[in-house]
Each structure stands twice: as C-alpha cells, then as structure tokens.
Backbone as CSV, one residue per row, in Angstrom:
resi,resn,N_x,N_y,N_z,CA_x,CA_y,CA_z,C_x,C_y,C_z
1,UNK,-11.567,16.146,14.804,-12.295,15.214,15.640,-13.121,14.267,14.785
2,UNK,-13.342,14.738,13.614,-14.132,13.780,12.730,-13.408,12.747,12.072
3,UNK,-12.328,12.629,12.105,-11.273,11.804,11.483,-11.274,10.178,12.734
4,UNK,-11.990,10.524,13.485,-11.956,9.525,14.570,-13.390,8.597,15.096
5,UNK,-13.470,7.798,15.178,-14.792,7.562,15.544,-14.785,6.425,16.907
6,UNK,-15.847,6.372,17.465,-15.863,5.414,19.058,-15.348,4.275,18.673
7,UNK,-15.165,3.525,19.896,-14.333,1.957,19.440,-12.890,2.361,18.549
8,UNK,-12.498,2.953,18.045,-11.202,3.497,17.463,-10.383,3.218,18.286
9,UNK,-9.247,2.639,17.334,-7.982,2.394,18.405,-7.006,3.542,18.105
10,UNK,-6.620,4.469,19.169,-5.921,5.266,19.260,-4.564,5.542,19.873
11,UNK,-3.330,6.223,19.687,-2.623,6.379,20.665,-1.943,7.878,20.578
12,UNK,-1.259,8.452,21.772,-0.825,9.613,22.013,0.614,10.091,23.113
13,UNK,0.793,10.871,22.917,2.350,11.259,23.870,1.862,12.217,24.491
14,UNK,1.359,11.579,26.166,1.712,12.426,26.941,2.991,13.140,27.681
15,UNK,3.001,14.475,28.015,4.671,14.861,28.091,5.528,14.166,29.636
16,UNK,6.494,13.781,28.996,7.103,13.100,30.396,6.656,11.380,30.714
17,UNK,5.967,11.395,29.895,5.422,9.558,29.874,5.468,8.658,28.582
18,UNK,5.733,7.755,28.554,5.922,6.710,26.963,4.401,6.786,26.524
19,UNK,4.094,6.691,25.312,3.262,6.419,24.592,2.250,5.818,25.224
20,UNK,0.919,6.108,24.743,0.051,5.478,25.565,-0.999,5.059,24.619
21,UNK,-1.491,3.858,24.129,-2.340,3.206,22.930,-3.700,3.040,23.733
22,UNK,-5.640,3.158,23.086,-6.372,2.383,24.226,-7.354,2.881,22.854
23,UNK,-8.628,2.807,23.415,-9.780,2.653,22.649,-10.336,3.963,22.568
24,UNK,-10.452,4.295,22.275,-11.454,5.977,21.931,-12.931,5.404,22.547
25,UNK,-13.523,6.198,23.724,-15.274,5.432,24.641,-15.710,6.763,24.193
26,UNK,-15.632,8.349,24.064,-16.368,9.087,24.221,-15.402,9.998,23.487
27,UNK,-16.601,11.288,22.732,-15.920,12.818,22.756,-16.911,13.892,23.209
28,UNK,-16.608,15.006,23.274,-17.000,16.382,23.809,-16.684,17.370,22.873
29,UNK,-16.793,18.403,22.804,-16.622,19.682,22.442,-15.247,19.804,22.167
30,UNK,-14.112,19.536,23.329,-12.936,19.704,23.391,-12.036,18.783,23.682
31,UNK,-12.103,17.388,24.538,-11.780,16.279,24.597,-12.462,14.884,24.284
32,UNK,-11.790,14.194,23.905,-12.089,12.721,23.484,-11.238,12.132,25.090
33,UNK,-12.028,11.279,25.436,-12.023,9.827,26.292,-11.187,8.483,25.526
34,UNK,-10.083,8.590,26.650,-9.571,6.909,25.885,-9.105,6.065,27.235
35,UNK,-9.404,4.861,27.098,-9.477,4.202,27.965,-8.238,3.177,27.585
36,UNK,-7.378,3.191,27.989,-6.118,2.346,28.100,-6.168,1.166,28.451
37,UNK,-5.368,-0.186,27.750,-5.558,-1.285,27.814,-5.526,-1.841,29.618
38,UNK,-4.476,-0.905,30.355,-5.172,-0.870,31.248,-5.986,-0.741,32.474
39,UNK,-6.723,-0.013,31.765,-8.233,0.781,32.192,-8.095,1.675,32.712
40,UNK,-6.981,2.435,32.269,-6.356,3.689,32.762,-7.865,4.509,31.651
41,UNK,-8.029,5.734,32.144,-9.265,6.798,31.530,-8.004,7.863,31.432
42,UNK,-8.244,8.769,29.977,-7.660,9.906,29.530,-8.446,11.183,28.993
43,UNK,-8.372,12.068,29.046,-9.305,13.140,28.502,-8.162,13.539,27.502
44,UNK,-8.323,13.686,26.276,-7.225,14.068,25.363,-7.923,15.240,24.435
45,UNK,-7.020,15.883,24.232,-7.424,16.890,22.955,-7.962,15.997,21.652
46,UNK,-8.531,16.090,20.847,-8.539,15.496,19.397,-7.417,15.475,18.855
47,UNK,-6.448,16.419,18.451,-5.504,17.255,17.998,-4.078,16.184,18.376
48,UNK,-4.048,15.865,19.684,-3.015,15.250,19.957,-2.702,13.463,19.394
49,UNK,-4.129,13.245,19.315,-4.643,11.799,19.197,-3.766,11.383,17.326
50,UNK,-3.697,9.898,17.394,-3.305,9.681,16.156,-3.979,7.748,16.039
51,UNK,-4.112,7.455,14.814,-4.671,6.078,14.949,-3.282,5.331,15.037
52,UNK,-3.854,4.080,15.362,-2.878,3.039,15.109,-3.054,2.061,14.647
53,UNK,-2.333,1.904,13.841,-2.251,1.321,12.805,-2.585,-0.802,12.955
54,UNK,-3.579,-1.246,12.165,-3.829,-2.811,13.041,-2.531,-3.359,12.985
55,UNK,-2.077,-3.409,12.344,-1.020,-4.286,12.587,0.342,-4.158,13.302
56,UNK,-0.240,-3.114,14.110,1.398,-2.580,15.020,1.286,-3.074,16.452
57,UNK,2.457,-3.692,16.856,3.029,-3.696,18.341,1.648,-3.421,19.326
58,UNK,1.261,-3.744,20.190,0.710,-3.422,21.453,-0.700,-3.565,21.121
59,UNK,-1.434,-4.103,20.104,-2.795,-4.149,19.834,-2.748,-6.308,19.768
60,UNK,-4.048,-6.341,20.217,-4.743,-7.520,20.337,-4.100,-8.700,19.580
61,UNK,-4.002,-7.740,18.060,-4.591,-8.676,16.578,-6.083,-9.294,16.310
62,UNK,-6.788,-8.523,17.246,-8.132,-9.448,16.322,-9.249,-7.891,16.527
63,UNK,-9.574,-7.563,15.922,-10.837,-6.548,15.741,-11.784,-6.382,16.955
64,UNK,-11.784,-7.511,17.320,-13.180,-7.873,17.659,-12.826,-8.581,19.536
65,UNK,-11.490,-7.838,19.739,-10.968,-7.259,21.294,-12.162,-6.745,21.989
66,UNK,-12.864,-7.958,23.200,-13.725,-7.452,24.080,-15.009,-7.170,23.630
67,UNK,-15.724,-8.341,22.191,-16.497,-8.250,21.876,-16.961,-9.950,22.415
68,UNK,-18.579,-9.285,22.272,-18.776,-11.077,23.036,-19.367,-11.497,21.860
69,UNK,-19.159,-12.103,21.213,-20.092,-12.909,20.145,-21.070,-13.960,21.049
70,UNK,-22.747,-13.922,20.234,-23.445,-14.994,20.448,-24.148,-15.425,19.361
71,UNK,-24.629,-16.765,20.052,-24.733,-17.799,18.462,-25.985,-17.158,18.002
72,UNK,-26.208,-17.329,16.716,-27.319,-17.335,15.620,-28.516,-17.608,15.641
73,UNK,-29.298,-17.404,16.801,-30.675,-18.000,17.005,-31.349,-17.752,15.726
74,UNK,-32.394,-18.904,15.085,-33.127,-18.605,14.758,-34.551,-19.406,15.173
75,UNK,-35.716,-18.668,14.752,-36.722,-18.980,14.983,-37.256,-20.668,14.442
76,UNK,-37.723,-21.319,14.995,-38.563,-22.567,13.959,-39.753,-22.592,14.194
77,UNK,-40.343,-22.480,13.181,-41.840,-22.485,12.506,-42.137,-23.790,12.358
C-alpha cells in the first residue's frame, strides 16, 4: 500500500470486466478508493492495484487533469 500514494493514477482487473484505469481519492486498512474517469467509485485491495504508466492509452496527457490553476497574486507595497 505504500508503493501508492493519493492523486495516483491507477488501474486494475476486475473479474469478468475490461480493465478499469481512475485516480487513487482514499485508503484504509484494507482497501484503497479509486474513482474512475467516469466517476464510477471502487474499493480495491492494494494488492490488486498497479500504476499506469503516463504515457499509456486512456490517461489525459497532462498531470495536472482536474487541477484548477490560479494566477499569481502578488501583494503591492
């Protein structure tokens, strides 16, 4: 479970269903939370989970997927 951390892009084989890629939101004791591109929620073992890799099939391409950037305030004196 330590091999993984929040915001992590993850994916896994559930049995009887294709591959399923999404973000790692939470872990527990015994399951990690992944939230599917979309917005499907999973409770997964750690164990089953594997990263994926940035530059493969079914991811964004940009890091920074569902981040809001805002501008640079600064103060004037």
């Amino acid at each position: 479970m330590l091999d993984f951390r929040i915001g992590e892009r993850v994916k896994f084989h559930p049995s009887g269903s294709p591959e399923v890629t999404g973000i790692m939101t939470r872990y527990n004791k015994k399951t990690v939370t992944v939230v599917t591109d979309s917005g499907q929620h999973w409770n997964v073992a750690p164990g089953l989970l594997s990263r994926v890799a940035s530059g493969s099939a079914g991811t964004t391409g940009s890091d920074d997927a569902g981040v809001v950037r805002f501008p640079n305030r600064t103060a004037e004196k």
